[in-house]
N, C-alpha and C positions, 0 to 999 in steps of 0.2 A: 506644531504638533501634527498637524495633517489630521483629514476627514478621517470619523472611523469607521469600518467596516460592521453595517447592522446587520443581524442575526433576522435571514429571510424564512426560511423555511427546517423542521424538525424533523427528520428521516426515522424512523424506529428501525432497529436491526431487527431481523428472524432466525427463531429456527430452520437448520437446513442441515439436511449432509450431502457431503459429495465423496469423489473419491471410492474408497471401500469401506462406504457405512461412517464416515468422520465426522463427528455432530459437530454441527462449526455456529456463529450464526454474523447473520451474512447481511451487507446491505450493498444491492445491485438492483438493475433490472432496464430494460430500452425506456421505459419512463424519464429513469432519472439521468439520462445522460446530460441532458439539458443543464441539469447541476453540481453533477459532476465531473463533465469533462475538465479538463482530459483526460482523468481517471473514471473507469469502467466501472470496478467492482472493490469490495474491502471486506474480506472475512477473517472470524477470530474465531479460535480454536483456543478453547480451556477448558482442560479438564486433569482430574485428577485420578481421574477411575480407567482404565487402558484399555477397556472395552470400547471407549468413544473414541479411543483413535490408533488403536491397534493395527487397524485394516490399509490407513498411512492411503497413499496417493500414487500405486499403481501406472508403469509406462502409460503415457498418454499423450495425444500430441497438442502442440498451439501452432500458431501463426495472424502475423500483425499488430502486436503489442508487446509490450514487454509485464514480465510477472515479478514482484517483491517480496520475497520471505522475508519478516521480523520475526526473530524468535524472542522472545521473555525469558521464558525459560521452559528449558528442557531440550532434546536434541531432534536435530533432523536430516537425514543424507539425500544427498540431491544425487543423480546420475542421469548423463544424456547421451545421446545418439554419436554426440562430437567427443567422448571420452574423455568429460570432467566428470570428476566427482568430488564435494566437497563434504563437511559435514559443517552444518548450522547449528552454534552451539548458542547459550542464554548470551542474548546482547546483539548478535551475531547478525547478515544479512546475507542473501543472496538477491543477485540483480541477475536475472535472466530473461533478453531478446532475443524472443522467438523469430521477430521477421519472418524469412520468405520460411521455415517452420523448425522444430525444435519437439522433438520425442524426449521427456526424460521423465524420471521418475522422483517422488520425495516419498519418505519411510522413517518411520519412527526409529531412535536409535536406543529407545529402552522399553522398557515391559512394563514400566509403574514407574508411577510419580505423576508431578504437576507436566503438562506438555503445555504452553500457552503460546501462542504468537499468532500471527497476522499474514494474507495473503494477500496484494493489492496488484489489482490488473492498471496499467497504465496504458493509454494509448499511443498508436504511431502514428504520425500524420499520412496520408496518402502515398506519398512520393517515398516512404522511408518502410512502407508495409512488408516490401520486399528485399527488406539489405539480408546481410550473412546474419546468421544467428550470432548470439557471443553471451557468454556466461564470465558473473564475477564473483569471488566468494568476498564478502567484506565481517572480518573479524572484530567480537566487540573494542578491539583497542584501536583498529583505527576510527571508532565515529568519535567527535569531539562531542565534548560537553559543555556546557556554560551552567552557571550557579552562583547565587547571589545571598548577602546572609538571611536571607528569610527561610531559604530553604530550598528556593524555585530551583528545579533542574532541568533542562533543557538538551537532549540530545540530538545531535544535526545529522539525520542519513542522505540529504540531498538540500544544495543552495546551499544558499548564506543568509546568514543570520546576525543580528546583535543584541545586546542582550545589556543595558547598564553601560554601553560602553566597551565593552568586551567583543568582539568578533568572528563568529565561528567556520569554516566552509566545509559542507558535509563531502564524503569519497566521491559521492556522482556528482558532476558538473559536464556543461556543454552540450545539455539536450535539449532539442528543440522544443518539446515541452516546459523548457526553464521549472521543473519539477521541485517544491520546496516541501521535505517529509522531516517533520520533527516528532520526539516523542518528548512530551511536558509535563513532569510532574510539580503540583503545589500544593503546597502544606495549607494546613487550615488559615483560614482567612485571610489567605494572600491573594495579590495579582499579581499579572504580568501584561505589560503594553508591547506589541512589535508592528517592525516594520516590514508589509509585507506587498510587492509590487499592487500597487491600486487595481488594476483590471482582469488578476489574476480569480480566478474561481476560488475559494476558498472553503473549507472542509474541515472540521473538530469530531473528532471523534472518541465520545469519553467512554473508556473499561475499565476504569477506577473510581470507586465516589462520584461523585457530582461537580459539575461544575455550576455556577450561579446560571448561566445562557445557558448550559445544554445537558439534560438529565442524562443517567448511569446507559451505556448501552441507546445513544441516541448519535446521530450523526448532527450535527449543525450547520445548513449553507449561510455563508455569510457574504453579503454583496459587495460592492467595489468599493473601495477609499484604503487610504496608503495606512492607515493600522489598525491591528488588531487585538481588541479589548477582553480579557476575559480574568475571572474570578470566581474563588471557590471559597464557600463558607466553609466546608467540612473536612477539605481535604479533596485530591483529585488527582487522576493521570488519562489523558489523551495525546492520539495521535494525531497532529494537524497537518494536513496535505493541503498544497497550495500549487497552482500551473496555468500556464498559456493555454487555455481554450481553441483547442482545434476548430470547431466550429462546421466539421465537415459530416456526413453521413456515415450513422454507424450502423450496420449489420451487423449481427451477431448468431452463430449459431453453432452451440458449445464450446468447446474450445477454440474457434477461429474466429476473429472480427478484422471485417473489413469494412469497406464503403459499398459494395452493389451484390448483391446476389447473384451475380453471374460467378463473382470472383470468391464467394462463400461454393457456389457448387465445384468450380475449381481448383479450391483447398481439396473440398472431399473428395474430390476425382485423383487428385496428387495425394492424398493420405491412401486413397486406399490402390492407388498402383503403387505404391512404393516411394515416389522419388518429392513427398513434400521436405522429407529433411534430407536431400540429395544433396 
């Protein structure tokens, strides 16, 4: 069965906006890199009222990381500098690396209704901070899903998975971050046991119900051993991120992260001559 992975530390998400006024709420900050590299940052956006996200996410720029839209539901239009645009519909993903940098914008694609989904900053290893940028749109039919008769579902947006026996490989593979993002729903008083590389950093983050380890709107680190145990008395849906630990020096300073501060004032000297997404 292999060692399981114990639940170290509780993160509470916050209120926050960003963007043009988007109430989102949010769990980041240079503290927690420690626990969650490789991954940066993780914001959720839900709401049903178009006032909190009307104002959508304005051109802007990144560089040295890559950024994750999940949508749930409701729509999103991406557009960038390199002349994609896609729209992120319920289910739906976009995978966009910034690298050496990447101007684009996301904007609501209705007036009213539920808008819900998810923003997750991944990081680039050093050597990789400056490749080409590259944008992908991933529609909900290509993520796989696994599902057992309890009810448990299991969607794979990155790595591989197993599930009962069953096998699943999400659209992203072959990054250096070996990146594994499920989204897991359980029905009341189910579990699910996986198999998840032992010395990857590991990450649960529940916006539905409860799960038994980790309360409504909490993020969960979980330490090293090859699985992972979780269970809901009430019912539950989180997203679990899982990755190879960079382990290098993170700068951060709004939308650019790199390793040194020399190469953060370098960003903004490239952002504001022009030629960061050259």
């Amino acid at each position: 069965m292999g060692t399981a992975k114990e639940l170290q530390q509780l993160i509470p998400s916050h209120a926050s906006q960003d963007g043009d006024g988007v109430k989102i709420q949010r769990v980041a900050g240079p503290m927690l890199n420690q626990w969650m590299d490789p991954y940066l940052m993780l914001d959720e956006l839900r709401s049903d009222d178009a006032a909190d996200y009307i104002g959508g996410f304005p051109p802007h720029p990144h560089r040295g990381f890559e950024t994750i839209t999940y949508m749930i539901d409701g729509k999103m239009r991406h557009r960038d500098h390199m002349g994609n645009e896609g729209l992120i519909v319920s289910g739906g993903v976009q995978w966009m690396t910034a690298g050496k940098g990447v101007i684009h914008s996301e904007m609501p694609e209705q007036e009213e209704g539920l808008l819900h989904g998810f923003q997750l900053w991944l990081n680039l290893p050093a050597a990789e901070k400056m490749k080409p940028s590259a944008y992908r749109d991933i529609q909900s039919e290509e993520i796989p899903e696994l599902s057992n008769q309890s009810g448990t579902a299991l969607r794979v947006i990155a790595g591989t998975i197993e599930l009962e026996g069953k096998s699943a490989e999400g659209p992203m593979a072959g990054l250096t971050t070996e990146p594994v993002i499920l989204d897991l729903q359980l029905t009341q008083s189910s579990s699910i046991s996986l198999d998840l590389p032992e010395n990857h950093n590991t990450l649960v983050y529940v916006f539905e119900g409860d799960f038994d380890q980790v309360p409504h709107r909490q993020m969960g680190v979980f330490g090293s051993g090859e699985r992972l145990n979780l269970s809901s008395t009430e019912g539950g849906r989180a997203l679990i991120l899982a990755g190879s630990a960079l382990k290098e020096p993170v700068v951060q300073h709004g939308p650019f992260v790199m390793n040194s501060i020399e190469e953060i004032h370098q960003a903004i000297n490239d952002y504001q001559s022009g030629v960061l997404a050259d």
